[in-house]
N, CA, C and O of each residue as an XYZ file, in Angstrom:
412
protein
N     -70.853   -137.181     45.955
C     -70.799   -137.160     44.512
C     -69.546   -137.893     44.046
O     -68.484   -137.874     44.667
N     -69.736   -138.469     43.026
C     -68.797   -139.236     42.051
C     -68.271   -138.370     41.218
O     -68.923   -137.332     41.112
N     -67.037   -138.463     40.408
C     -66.339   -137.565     39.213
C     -65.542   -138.833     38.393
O     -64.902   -139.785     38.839
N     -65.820   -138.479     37.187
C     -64.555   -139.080     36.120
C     -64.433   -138.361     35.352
O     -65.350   -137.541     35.367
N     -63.602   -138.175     34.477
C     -62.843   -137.647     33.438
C     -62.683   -138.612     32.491
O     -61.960   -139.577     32.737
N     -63.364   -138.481     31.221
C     -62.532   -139.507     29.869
C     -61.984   -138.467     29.050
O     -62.674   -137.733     28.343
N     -60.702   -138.409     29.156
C     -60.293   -137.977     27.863
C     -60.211   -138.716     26.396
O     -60.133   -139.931     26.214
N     -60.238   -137.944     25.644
C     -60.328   -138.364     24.167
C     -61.231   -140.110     24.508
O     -60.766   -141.203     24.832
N     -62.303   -139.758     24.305
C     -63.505   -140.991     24.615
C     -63.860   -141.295     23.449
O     -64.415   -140.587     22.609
N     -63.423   -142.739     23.374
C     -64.046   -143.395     22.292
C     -65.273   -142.948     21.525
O     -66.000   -142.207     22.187
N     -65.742   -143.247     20.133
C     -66.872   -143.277     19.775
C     -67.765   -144.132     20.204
O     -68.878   -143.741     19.854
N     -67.809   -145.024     20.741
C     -68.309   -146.369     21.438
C     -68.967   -145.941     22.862
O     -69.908   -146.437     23.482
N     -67.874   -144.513     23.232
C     -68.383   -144.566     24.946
C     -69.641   -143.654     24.329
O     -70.834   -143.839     24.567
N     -68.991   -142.491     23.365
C     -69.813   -141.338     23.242
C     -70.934   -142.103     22.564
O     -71.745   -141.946     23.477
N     -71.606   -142.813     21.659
C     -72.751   -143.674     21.680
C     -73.278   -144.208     22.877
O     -74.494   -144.142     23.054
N     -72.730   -144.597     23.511
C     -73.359   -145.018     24.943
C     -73.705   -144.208     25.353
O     -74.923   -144.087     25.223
N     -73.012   -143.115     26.098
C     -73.619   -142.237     26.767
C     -74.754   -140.904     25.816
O     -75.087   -139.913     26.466
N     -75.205   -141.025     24.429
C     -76.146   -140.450     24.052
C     -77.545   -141.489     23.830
O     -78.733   -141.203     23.683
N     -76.730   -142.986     23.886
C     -78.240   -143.623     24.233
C     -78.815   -144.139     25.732
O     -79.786   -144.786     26.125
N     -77.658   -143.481     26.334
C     -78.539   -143.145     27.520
C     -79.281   -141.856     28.265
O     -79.875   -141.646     29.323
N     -78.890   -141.122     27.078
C     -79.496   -139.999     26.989
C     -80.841   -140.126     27.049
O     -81.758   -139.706     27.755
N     -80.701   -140.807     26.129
C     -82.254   -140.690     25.207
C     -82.752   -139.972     24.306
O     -83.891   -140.204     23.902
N     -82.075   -139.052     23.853
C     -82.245   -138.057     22.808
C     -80.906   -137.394     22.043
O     -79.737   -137.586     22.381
N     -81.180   -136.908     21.387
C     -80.225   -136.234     20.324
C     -79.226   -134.619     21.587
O     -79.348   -133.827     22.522
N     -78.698   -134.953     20.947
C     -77.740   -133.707     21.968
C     -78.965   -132.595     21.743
O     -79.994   -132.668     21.072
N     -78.315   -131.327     22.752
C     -79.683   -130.215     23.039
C     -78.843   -129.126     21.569
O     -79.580   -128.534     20.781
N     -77.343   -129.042     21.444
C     -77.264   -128.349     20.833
C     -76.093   -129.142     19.919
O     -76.064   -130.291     20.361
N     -75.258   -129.026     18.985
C     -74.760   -130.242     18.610
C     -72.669   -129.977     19.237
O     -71.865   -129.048     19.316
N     -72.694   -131.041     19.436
C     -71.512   -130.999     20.495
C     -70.592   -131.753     19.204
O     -70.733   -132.850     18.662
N     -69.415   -130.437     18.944
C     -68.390   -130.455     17.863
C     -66.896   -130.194     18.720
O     -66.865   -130.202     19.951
N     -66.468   -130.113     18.420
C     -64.911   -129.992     19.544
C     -64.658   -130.130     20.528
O     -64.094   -129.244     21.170
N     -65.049   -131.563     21.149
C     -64.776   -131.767     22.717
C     -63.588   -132.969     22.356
O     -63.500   -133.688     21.361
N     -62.712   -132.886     23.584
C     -62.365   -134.127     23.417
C     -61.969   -135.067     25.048
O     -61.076   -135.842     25.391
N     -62.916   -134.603     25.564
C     -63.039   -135.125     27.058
C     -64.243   -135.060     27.406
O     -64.990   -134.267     26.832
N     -64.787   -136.036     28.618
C     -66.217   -135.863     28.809
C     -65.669   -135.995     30.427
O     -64.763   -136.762     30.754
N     -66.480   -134.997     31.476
C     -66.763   -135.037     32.614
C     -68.348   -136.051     33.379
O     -69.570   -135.967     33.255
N     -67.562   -136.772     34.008
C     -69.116   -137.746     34.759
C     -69.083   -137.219     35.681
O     -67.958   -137.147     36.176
N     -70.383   -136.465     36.557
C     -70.884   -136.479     37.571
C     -72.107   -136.972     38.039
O     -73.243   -136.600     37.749
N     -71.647   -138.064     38.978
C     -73.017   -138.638     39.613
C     -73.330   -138.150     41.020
O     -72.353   -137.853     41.706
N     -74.601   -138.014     41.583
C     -75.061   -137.993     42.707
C     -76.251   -137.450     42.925
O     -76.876   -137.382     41.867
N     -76.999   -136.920     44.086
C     -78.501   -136.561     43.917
C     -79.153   -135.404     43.095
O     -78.601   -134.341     42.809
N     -80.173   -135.713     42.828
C     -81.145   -134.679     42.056
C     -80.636   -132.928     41.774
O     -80.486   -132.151     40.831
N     -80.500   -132.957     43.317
C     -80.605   -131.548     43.796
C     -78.612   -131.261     43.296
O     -78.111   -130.563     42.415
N     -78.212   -131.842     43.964
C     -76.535   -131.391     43.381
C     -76.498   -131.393     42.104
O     -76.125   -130.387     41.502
N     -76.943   -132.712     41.349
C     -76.388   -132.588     39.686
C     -76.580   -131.400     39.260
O     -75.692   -130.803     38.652
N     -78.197   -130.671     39.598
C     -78.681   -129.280     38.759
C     -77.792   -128.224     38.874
O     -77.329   -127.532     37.967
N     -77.534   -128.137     40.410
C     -76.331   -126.953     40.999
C     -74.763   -127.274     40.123
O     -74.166   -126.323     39.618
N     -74.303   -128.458     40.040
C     -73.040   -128.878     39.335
C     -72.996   -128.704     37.949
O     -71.961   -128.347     37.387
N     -74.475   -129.024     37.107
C     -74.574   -128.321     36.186
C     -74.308   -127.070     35.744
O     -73.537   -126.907     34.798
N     -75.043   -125.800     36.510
C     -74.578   -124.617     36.611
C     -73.793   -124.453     36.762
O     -73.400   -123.636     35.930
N     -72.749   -124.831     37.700
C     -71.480   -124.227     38.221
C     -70.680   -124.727     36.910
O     -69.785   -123.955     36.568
N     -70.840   -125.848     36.140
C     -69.811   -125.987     35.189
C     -69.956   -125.022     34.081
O     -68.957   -124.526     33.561
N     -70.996   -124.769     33.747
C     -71.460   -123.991     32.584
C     -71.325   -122.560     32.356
O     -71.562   -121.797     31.420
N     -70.737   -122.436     33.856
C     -70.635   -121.426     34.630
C     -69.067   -120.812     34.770
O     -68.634   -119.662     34.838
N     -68.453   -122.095     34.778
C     -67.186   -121.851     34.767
C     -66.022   -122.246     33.674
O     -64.813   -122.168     33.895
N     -66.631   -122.685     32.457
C     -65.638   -122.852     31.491
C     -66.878   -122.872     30.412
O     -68.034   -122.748     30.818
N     -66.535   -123.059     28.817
C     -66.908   -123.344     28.183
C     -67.007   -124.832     27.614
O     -66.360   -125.417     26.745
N     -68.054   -125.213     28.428
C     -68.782   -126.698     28.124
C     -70.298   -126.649     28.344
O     -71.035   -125.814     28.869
N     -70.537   -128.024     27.668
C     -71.945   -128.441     27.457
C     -71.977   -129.234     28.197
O     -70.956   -129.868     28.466
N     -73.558   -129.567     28.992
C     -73.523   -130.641     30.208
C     -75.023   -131.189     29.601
O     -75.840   -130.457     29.043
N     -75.164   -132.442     29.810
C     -75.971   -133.082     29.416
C     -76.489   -134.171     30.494
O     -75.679   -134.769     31.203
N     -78.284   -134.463     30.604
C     -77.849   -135.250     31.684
C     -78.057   -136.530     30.999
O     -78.561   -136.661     29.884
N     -77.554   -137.613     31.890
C     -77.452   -139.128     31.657
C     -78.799   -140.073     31.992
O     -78.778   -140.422     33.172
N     -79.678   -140.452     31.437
C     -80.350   -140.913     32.142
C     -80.076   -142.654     32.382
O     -79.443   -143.471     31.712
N     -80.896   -142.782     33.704
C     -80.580   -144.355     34.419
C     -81.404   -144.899     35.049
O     -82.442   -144.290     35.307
N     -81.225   -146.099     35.458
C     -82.046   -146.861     36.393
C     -80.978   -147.183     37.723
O     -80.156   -148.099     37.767
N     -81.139   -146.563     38.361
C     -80.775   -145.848     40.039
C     -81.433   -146.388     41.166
O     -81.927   -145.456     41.801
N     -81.633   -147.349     41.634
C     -82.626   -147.642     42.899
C     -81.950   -146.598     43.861
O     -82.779   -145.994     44.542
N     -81.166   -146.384     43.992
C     -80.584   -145.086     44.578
C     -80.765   -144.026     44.625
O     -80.551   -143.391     45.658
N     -81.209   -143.490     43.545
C     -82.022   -142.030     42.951
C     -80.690   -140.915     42.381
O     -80.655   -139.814     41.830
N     -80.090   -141.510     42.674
C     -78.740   -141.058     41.616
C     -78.610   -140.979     39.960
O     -78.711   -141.870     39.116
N     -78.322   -139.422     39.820
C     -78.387   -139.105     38.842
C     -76.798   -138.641     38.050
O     -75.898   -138.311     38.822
N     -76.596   -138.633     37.012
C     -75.545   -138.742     36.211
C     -75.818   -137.050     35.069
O     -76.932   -136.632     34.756
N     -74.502   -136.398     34.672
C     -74.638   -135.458     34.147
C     -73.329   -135.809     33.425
O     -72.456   -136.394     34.066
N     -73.096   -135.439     31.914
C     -71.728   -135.602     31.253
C     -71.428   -134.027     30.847
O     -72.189   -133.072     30.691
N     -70.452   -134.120     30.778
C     -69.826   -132.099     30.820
C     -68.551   -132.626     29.399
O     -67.531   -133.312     29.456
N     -69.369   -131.783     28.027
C     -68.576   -131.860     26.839
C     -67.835   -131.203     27.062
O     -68.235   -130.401     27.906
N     -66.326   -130.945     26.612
C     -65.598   -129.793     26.453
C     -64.154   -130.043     25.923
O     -63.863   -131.236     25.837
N     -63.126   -129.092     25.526
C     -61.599   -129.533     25.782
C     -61.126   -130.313     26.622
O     -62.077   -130.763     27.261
N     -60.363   -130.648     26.914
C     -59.806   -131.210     28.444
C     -59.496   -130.391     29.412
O     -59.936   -130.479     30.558
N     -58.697   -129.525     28.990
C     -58.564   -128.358     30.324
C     -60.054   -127.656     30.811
O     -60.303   -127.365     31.980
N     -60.852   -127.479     29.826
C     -62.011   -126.685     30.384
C     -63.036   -127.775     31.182
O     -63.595   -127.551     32.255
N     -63.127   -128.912     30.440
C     -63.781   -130.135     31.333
C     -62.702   -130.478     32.866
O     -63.235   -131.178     33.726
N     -61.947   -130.217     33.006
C     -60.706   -130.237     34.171
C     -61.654   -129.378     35.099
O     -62.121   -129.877     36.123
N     -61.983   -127.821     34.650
C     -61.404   -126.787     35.519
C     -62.882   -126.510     36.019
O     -63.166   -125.776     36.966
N     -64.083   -127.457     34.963
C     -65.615   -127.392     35.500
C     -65.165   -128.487     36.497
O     -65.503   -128.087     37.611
N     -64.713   -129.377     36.569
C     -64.840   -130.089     37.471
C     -64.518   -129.707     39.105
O     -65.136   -129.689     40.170
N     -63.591   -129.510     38.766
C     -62.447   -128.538     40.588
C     -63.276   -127.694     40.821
O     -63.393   -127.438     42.020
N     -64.117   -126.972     39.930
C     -64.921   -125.549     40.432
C     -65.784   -126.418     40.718
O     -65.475   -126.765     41.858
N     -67.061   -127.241     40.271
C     -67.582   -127.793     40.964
C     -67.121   -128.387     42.623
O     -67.313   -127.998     43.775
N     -66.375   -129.610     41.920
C     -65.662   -130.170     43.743
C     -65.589   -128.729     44.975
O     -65.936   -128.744     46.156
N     -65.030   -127.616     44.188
C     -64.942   -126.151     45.143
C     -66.351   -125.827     45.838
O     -66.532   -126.007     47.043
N     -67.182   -125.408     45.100
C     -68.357   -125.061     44.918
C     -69.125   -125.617     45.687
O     -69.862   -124.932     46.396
N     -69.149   -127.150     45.749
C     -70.111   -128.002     46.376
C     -69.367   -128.095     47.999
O     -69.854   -128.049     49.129
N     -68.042   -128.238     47.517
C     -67.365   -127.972     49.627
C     -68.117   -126.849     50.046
O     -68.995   -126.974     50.900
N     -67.869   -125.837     49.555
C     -68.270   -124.079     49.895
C     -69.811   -124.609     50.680
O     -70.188   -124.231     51.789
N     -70.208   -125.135     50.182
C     -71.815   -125.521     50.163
C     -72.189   -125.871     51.131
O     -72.995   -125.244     51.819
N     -71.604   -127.150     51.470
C     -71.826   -128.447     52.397
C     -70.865   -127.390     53.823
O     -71.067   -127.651     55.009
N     -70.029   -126.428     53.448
C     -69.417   -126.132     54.795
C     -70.441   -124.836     55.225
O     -70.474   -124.433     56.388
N     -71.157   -124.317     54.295
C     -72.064   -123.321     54.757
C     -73.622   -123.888     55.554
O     -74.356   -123.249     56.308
N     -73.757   -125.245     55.074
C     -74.748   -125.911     56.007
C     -74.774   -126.081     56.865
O     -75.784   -125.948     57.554
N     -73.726   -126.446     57.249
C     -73.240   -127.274     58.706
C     -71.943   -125.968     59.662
O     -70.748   -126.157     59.889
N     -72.412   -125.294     59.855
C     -71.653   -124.140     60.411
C     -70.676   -124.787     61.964
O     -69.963   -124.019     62.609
């Protein structure tokens, strides 16, 4: 998996990334001022989803793309510290994961 962080993101990015949405936000996203990118497969984004939503107060949205890869993209609205601290819990979360597979 991939991670970025934009803090305080242009209006330019945040248009981009809702027309690659493809749709109107799910609920309307008012006081963020950082956006979290996570890319990688199907099955992780959904789990990384949860775990962020899970662990701070943010909105995650997914990105849609054209991937010959099959890589998928999720953006995580929030403060900056709370978009920070979904992220590390994710990165946590998904180690925990990958080290419980492979014993």
């Amino acid at each position: 998996m991939e991670y970025r962080i934009i803090k305080s993101p242009s209006q330019g990015t945040v248009d981009l990334l809702f027309r690659r949405k493809g749709s109107a936000p799910s609920v309307p996203l008012e006081n963020y001022d950082a956006v979290g990118l996570v890319q990688g497969r199907m099955i992780d984004m959904v789990v990384a989803a949860d775990i962020a939503e899970k662990a701070a107060g943010v909105f995650v949205e997914d990105i849609k793309g054209h991937c010959p890869q099959n890589l998928i993209m999720i953006a995580i609205f929030g403060d900056t510290a709370s978009v920070e601290a979904a992220i590390k819990d994710i990165q946590c979360k998904m180690r925990e994961i990958k080290v419980g597979e492979n014993p």
